[in-house]
C-alpha positions in Angstrom: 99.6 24.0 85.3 98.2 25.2 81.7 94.7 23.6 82.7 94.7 24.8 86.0 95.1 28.5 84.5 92.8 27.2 82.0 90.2 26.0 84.7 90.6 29.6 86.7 90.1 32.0 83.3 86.9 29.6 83.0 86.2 30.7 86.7 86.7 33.9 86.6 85.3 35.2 83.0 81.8 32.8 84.4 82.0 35.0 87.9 82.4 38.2 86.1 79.3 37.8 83.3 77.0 36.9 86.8 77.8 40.0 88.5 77.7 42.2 85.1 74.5 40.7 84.3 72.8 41.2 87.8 74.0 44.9 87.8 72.8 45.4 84.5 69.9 44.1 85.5 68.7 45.2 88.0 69.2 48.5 87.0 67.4 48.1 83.4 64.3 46.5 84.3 62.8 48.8 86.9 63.9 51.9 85.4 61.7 50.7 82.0 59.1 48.7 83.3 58.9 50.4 87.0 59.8 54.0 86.0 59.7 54.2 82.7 62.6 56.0 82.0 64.3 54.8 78.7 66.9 57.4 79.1 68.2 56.8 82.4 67.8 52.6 81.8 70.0 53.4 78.9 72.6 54.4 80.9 72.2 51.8 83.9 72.8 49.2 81.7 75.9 50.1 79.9 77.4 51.1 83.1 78.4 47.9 84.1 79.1 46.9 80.5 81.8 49.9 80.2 82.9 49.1 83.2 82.3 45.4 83.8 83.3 43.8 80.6 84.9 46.6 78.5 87.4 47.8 80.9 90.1 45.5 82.1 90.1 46.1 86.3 92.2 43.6 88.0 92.2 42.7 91.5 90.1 41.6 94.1 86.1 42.4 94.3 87.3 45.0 97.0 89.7 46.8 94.4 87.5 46.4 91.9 84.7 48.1 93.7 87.3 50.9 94.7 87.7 51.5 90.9 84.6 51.8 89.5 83.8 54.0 92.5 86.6 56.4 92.0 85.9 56.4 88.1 82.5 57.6 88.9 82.7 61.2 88.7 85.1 61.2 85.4 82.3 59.0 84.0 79.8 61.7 85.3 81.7 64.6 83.9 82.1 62.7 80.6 78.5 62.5 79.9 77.8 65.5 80.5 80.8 67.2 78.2 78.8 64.8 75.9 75.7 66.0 76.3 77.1 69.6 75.8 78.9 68.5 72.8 76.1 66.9 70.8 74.9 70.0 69.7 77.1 69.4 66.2 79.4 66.6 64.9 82.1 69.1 64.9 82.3 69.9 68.6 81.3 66.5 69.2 84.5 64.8 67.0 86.9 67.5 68.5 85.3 66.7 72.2 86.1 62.6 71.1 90.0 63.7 69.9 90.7 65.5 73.5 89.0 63.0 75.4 90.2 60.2 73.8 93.7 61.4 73.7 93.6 62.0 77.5 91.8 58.5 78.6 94.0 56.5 76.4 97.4 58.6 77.9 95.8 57.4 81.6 98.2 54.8 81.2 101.3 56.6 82.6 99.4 56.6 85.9 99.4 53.0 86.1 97.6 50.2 85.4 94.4 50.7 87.3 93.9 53.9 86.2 94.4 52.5 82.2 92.0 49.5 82.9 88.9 51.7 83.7 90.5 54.1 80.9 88.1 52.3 77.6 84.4 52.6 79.8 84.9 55.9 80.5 85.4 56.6 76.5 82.2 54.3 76.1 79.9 57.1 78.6 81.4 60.1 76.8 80.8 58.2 73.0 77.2 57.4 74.4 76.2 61.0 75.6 77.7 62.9 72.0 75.2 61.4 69.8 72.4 62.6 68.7 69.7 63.5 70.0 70.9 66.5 71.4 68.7 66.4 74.4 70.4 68.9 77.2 66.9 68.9 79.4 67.9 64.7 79.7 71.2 65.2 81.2 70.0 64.3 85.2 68.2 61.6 83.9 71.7 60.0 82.3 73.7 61.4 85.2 71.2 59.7 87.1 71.4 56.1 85.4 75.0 56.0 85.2 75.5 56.6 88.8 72.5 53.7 89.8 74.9 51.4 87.2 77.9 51.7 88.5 77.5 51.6 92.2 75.2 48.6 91.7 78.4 46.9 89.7 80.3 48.0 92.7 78.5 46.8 95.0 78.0 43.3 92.8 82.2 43.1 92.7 82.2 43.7 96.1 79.4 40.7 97.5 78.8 38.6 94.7 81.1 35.9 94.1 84.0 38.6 94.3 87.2 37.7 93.1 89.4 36.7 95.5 92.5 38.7 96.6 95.9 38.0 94.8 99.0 37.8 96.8 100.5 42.0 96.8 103.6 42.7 95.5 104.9 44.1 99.0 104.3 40.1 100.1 105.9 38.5 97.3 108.9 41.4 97.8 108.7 40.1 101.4 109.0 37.0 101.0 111.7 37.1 98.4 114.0 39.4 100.8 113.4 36.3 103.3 114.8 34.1 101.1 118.1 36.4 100.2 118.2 36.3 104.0 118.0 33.1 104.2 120.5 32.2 101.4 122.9 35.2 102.5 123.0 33.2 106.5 123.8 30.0 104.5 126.6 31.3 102.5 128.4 33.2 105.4 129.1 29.4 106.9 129.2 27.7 103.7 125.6 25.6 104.6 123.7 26.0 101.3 121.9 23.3 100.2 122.4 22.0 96.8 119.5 23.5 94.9 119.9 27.0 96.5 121.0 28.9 93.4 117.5 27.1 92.0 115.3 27.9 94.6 116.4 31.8 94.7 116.3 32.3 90.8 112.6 30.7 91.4 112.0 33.3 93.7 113.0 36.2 91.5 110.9 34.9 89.2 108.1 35.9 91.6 109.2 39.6 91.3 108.5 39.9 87.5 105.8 42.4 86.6 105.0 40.3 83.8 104.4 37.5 85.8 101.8 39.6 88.3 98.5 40.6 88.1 97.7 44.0 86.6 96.7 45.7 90.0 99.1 44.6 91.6 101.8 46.1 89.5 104.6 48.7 90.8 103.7 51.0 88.1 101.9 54.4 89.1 104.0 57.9 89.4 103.5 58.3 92.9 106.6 57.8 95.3 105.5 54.4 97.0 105.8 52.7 93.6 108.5 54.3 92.2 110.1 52.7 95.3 108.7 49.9 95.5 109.8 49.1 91.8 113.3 49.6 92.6 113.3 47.8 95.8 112.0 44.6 93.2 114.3 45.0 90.8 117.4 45.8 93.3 115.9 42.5 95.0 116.0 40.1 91.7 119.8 41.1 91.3 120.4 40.3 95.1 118.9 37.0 94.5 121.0 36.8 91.8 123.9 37.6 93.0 123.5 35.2 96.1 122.7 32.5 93.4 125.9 32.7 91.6 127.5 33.1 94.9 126.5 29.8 96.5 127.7 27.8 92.8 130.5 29.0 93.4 132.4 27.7 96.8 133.9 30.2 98.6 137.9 30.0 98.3 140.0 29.1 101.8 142.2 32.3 102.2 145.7 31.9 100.9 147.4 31.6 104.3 145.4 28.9 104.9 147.5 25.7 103.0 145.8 23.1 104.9 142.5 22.5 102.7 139.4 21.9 105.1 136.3 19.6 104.1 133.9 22.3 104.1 135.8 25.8 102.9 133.6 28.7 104.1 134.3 32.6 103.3 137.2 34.8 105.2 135.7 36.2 108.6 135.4 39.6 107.0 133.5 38.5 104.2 131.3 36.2 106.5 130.4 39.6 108.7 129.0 41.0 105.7 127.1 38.4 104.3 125.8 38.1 108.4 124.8 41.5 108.3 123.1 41.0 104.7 120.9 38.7 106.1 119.8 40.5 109.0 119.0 43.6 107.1 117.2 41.6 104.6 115.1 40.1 107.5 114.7 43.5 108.3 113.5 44.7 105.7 110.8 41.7 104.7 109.2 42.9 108.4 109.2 46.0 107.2 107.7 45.4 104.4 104.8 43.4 105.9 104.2 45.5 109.4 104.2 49.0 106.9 106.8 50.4 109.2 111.0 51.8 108.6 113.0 49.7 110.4 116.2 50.6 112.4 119.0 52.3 110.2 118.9 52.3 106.9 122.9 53.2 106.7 123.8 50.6 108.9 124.6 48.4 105.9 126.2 51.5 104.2 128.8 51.4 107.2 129.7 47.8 107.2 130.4 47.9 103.7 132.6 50.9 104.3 134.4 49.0 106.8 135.1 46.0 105.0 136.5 47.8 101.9 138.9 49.9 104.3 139.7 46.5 105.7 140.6 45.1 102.2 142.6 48.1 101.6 144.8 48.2 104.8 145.6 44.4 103.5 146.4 44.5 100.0 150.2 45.7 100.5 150.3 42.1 101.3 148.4 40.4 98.3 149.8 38.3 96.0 148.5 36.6 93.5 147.6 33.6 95.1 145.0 35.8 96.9 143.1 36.5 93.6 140.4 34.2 94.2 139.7 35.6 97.7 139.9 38.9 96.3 137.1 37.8 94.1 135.3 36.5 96.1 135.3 39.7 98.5 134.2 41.6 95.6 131.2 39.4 94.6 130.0 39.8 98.7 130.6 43.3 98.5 128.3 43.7 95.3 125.7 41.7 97.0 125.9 44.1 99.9 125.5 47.3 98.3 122.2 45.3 96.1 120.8 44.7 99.9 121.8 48.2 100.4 119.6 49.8 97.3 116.8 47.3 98.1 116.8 48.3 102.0 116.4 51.9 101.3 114.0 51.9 99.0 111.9 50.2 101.1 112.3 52.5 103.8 111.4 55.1 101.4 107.8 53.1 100.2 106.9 52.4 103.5 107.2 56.1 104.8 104.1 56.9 102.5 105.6 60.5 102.6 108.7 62.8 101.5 111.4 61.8 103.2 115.1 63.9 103.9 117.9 63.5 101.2 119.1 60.2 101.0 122.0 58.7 98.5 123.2 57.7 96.0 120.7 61.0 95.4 120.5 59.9 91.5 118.8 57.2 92.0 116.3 57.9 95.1 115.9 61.3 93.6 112.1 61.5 93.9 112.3 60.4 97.9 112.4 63.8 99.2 110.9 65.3 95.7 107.0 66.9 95.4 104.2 64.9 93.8 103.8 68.0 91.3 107.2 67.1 90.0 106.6 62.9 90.2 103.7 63.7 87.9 105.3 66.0 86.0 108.2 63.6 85.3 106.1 60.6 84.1 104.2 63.3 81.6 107.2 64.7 80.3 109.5 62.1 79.9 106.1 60.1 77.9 105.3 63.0 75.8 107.6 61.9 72.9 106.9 60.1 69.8 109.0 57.8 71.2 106.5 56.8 73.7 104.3 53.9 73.4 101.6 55.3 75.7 102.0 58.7 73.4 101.5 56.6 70.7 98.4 54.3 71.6 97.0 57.7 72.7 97.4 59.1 69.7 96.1 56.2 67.8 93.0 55.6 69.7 92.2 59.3 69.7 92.8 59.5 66.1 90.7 56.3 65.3 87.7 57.7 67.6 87.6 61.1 66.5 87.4 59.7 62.5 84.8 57.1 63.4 82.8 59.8 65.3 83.0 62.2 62.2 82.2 59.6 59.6 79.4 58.5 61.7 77.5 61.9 62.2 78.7 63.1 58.9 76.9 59.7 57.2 74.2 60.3 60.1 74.3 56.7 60.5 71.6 54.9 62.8 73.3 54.0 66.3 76.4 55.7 65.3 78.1 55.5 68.5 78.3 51.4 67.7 80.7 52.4 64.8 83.0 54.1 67.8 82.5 51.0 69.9 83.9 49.2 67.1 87.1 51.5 66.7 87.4 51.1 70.6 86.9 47.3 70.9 88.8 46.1 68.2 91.5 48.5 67.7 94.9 46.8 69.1 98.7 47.7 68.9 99.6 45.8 65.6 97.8 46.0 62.1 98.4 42.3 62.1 96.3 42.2 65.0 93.7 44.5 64.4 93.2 42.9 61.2 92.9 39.5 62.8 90.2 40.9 65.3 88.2 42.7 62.9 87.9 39.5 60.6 86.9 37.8 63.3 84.7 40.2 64.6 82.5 40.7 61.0 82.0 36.8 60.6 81.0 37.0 64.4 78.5 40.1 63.7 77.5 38.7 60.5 76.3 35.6 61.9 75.1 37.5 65.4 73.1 40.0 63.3 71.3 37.2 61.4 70.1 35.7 64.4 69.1 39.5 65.7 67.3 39.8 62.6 65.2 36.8 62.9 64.7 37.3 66.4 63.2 40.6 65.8 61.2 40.0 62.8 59.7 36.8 64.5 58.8 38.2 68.0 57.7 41.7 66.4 57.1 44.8 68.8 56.4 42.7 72.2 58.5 44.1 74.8 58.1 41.4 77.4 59.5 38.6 75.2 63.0 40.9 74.8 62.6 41.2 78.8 62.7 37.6 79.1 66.0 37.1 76.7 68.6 40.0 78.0 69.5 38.5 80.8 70.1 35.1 79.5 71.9 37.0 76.2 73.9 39.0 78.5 75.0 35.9 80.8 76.2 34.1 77.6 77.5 36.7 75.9 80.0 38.3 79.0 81.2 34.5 79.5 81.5 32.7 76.9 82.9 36.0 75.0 85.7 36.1 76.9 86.4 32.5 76.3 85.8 31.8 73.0 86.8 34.7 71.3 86.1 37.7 69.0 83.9 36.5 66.5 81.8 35.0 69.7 82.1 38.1 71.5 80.6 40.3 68.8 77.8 37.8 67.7 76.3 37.7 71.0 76.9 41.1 71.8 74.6 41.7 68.7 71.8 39.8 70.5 71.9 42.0 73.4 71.9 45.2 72.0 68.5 44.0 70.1 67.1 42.7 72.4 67.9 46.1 74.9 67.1 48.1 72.3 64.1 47.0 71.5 62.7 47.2 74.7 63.7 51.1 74.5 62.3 51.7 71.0 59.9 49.7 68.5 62.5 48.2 66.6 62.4 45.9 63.4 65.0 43.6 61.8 66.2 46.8 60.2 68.5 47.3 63.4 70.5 44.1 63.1 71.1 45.6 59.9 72.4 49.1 61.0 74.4 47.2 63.2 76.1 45.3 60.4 77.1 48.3 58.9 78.1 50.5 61.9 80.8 47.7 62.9 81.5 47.5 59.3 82.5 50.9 59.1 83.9 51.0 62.4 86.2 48.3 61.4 87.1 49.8 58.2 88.2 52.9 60.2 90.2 51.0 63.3 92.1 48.6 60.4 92.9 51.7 58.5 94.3 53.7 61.5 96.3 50.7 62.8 98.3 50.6 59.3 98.8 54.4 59.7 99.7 55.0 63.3 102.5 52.9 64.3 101.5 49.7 62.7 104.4 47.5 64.1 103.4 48.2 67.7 105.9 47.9 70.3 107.8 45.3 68.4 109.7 48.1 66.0 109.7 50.9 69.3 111.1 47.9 71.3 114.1 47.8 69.5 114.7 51.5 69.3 114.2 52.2 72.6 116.2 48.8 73.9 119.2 50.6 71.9 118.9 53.8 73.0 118.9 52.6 76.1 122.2 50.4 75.3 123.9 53.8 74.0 123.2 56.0 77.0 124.6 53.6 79.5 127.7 52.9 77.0 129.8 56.2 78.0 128.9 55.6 81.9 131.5 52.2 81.9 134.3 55.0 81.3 132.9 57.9 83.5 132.7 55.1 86.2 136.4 54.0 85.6 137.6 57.7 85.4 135.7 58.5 88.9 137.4 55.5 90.5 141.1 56.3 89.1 140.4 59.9 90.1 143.3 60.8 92.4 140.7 62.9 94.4 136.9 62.0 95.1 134.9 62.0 92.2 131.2 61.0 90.6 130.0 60.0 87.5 128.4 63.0 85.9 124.6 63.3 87.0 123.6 64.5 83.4 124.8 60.9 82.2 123.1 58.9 85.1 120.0 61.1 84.2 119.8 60.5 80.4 120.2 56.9 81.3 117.5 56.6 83.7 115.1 58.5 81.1 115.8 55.8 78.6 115.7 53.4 81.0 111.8 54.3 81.7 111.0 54.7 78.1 112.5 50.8 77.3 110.3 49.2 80.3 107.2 51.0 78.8 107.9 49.8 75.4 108.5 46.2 77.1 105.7 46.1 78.9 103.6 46.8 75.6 106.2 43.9 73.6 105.0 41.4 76.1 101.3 42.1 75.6 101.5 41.3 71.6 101.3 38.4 70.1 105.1 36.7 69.4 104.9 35.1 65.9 107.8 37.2 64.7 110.8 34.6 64.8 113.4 37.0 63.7 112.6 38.5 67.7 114.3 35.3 69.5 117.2 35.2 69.6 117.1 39.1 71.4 116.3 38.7 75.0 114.9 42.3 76.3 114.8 42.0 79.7 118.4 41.4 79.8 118.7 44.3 78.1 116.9 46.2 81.2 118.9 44.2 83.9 122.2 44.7 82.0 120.9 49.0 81.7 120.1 48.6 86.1 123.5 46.9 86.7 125.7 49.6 84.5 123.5 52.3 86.8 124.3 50.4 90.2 127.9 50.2 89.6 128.2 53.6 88.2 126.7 55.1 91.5 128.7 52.8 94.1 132.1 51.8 92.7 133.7 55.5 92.8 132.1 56.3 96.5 133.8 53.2 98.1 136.9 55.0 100.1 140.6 53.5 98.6 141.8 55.7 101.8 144.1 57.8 99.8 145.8 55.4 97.7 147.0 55.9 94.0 146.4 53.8 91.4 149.7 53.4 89.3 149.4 54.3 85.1 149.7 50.8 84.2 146.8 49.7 86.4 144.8 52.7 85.2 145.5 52.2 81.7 144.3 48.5 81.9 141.0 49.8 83.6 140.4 52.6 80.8 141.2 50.2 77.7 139.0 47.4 79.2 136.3 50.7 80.0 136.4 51.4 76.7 136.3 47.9 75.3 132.9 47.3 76.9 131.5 50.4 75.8 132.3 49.7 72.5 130.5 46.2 72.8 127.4 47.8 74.3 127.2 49.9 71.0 127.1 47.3 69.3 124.7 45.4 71.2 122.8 48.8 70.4 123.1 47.9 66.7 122.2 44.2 66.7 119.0 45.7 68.8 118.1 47.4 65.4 119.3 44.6 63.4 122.4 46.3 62.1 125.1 44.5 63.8 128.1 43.5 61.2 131.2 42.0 63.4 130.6 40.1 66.4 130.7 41.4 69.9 134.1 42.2 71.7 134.5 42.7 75.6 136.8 43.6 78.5 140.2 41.5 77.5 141.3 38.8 79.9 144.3 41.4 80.6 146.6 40.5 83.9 145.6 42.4 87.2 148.5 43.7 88.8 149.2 40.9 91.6 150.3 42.9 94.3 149.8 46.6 96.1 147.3 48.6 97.7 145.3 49.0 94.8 144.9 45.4 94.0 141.4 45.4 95.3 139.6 48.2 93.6 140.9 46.5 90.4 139.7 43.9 91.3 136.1 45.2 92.0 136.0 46.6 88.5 137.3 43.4 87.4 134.5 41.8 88.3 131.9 44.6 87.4 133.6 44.6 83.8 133.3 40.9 83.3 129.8 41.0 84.3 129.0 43.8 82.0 130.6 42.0 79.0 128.2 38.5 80.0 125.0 40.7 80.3 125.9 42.1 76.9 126.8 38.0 75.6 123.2 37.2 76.9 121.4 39.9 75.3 122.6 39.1 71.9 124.5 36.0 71.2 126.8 34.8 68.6 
């Protein structure tokens, strides 16, 4: 498997450099040798370098093309703010702080939007240099646009990268296999390696495990949705997992054991109906249409609760198991549930009525102003790691653009390129890059140096080695690493530049020292500006997270004791979800670093989110299941609220082994006796089951 990925980066970084290179191309050469319009080939050929090789766009050739096309007039607008801006380093370094700041804080609109995010900096550093040459704008308008629709079009029909399987197929396919797993459970048919097979399947659902563009991820309603539709369907699969290794218990009026136990016919409806609406919704999911009812599930579940009600005056304890059982089928219905409806809500495209549990399909019926609004606001906190690689790469830019117009350095805008290139999340890691990257310059500018002294001031010899330098440089960069990257890199600019401009070996060496000083500036901001990356924000937001959802175990318990209907309190459910989107960011950054800090094992973070999503589930759905009126007697309630508060106190202290602060080990819900008979019997017995879960989520986050 390793070579086969292996083989395919090979592939793919080889496919890319072709159609980079024949864009670049083709743009360069007739605009200098046919038109003879340095300005404008300046600008055709780093087109598709910003946007080919500098910017990480996923997908196919098809959504590649679509990007670049759509980034077009940003890039446009950008060069011209540049070309305004020029007039002084000072407007220009502020100009580099706002833009920099906003391109880098693209992120919170998804990934797509944060791949094209680093060319579009490269057009606006290119056009705030000096000269300052306003009467030249059309002419870099001009190039840029001839650039970038050539790369488009190169994406698009020359060996284009083929399409990757979309999330809405690999969510399809994984509600087929709940449905599948849900109809074998309801008879007791599962194979053996079911629970294998389905946690395999899940697997599928990871964002981490999917290609960039193809990532949930974006404000808009449709992903919102269709995120919670994956994660809603990894706990299914889950859940049905767990289910089928456990067998179903015979019914406790049933003495005579059979060879093949299967669930109580109530139980059996359910999980019948699970797997239709599961079915339901994977052709929904694949025709782009709502199908049927999307409460019909809501209903059945209704149904079999009042069912387990009317009959639990006649429980004993014998009947435990069954109980159990029910209450395991009856979680798995109201994951379906979730999953089912927010599907229907992706598939709509469009704002659709109220629908519950309100809290958490608030933005269904709610205004792309306020979706927007909602990813800005609740990322405009230090606490943010998109605030804070914004900050960092606008900080980093702005200083390299001031020290290079300050120092009027020759090619100055290479000392940004630097900043922009080698600048990552860590110090450890920027350091590592920018040693890299000076041995690879060192050695690249060398070369440049000969080259250009050797071959002198003929144009036609530099013609003949760009293309070849550009080939080797965009794939075997990629491959090979920094220090490769940045040595043939050197080659191209010389020989590109050269072609421009007389040039002598006195350019390799401004290029030694504009990287120099760019890396100088990147290393210095990445031990200044957050220097442990998301590895130290990881851990505070993983514990925030932890202590927000802590006081909803009690809330949940108190709704469900409530003599009369009650909810948990929105303002809790809210705070939760808040942190909740704060944690996956800073996740989603923790699994892009490098993990050579063995002190972070033994925490496992996404359990941390599952454990956040399950407290959320069962806080919305336990108290709205109908007891029909009956009373839960103090001694019941006061085992509920001491086990409630048993597990909140262990998720606070997960919370503090999260920051490395945890001093006693972790305590649960208390294997306390459930009352054995009475009407009540079965709501105990749900949070019985939701409890002990809880307390195993919080065991697997961070073990003894």
């Amino acid at each position: 498997m390793a070579e086969r990925r292996s083989a395919q980066r090979r592939t793919q970084a080889v496919r890319r450099a072709v159609r980079v290179t024949l864009a670049a191309s083709a743009g360069f050469y007739p605009l200098v040798y046919g038109l003879h319009q340095p300005e404008m080939a300046l600008y055709a050929l780093f087109a598709p370098v910003a946007l080919g090789v500098l910017s990480p766009i996923s997908g196919s050739g098809r959504q590649r093309a679509a990007v670049i096309l759509e980034s077009l007039p940003a890039g446009l607008c950008l060069v011209a703010l540049g070309t305004a801006l020029a007039v002084s380093t000072a407007a220009a370094t502020a100009g580099m702080l706002a833009v920099g700041f906003t391109l880098g804080f693209a992120a919170v609109a998804g990934p797509r939007a944060a791949g094209a995010a680093p060319g579009l900096q490269l057009f606006y550093i290119l056009a705030c240099f000096p000269p300052y040459a306003p009467e030249t704008l059309w002419q870099r308008l001009a190039g840029l646009t001839l650039g970038a629709v050539l790369l488009a079009l190169c994406e698009r029909l020359v060996l284009p990268a083929p399409p990757s399987l979309s999330y809405r197929s690999r969510l399809a396919d994984a509600a087929d296999a709940a449905a599948s797993a849900a109809a074998a459970a309801s008879d007791g048919s599962a194979p053996p390696d079911a629970a294998a097979a389905l946690r395999a399947s899940s697997l599928g659902l990871r964002l981490s495990h999917l290609p960039p563009a193809e990532r949930p991820a974006g404000p808009w309603r449709t992903d919102r949705a269709l995120a919670q539709a994956g994660a809603a369907t990894r706990r299914l699969l889950e859940q049905l997992a767990r289910l089928t290794e456990a067998p179903a218990p015979l019914p406790a009026s049933t003495r005579t054991p059979s060879p093949a136990p299967t669930p109580d016919p109530s139980s059996a409806g359910l999980l019948r109906m699970v797997a239709s609406v599961c079915a339901t919704t994977a052709a929904s999911l694949r025709s782009g249409r709502p199908a049927g009812e999307a409460d019909s599930l809501q209903h059945a579940m209704r149904d079999f609760q009042d069912t387990r009600v009317r009959r639990a005056g006649t429980r004993t304890a014998a009947d435990l198991p069954e109980l159990r059982h029910q209450a395991a089928v009856l979680a798995i219905a109201g994951s379906a549930a979730i999953a089912q409806t927010a599907v229907t809500v992706a598939v709509s495209g469009r704002r659709t009525p109220p629908i519950g549990p309100r809290e958490l399909f608030w933005y269904a019926d709610a205004p792309a102003v306020r979706l927007w609004f909602r990813r800005l606001a609740g990322n405009t906190t230090l606490g943010s790691v998109m605030f804070q690689n914004a900050a960092r790469t606008a900080i980093g830019l702005g200083a390299a653009r001031l020290v290079a117009g300050s120092l009027d350095l020759t090619h100055g805008f290479w000392v940004l390129l630097a900043v922009l290139t080698l600048g990552r999340t860590t110090a450890g890691e920027t350091w590592t890059a920018v040693r890299s990257a000076l041995a690879g310059t060192l050695v690249g500018a060398l070369a440049a140096g000969v080259l250009l002294y050797g071959v002198g001031h003929e144009p036609h010899a530099y013609a003949g080695l760009l293309a070849p330098a550009m080939l080797a440089a965009f794939s075997l960069g990629p491959l090979l690493g920094v220090a490769w990257a940045q040595g043939l890199f050197t080659l191209v600019v010389a020989t590109a530049f050269a072609q421009l401009v007389p040039a002598s070996w006195q350019l390799a060496e401004a290029r030694i020292v504009d990287v120099l000083a760019g890396s100088v500036i990147g290393l210095a901001c990445g031990l200044l500006a957050w220097p442990a990356g998301a590895r130290r924000e990881v851990r505070r937001s993983m514990a925030a997270l932890l202590r927000a959802t802590a006081p909803l175990a009690p809330a949940t318990v108190g709704a469900v004791m409530s003599d009369r209907p009650a909810t948990v309190p929105r303002a809790a459910t809210w705070h939760s979800l808040h942190r909740l989107r704060l944690a996956e960011a800073a996740y989603a950054q923790y699994r892009s670093e490098s993990d050579d800090d063995p002190a972070r094992t033994p925490t496992d973070w996404h359990s941390v989110l599952l454990t956040a999503q399950h407290v959320l589930i069962g806080a919305h759905q336990l108290p709205r299941y109908d007891r029909s009126g009956t009373g839960i007697p103090p001694a019941a309630a006061d085992w509920a609220r001491a086990n409630a508060d048993r597990l909140a106190d262990a998720t606070r202290q997960a919370a503090d082994r999260c920051e490395g602060r945890a001093t006693r080990p972790l305590s649960g819900p208390a294997g306390v006796r459930l009352p054995v008979c009475g009407p009540e019997l079965p709501v105990l017995v749900d949070l019985e089951q939701w409890l002990d879960c809880l307390a195993e989520d919080l065991r697997r986050i961070a073990p003894t």
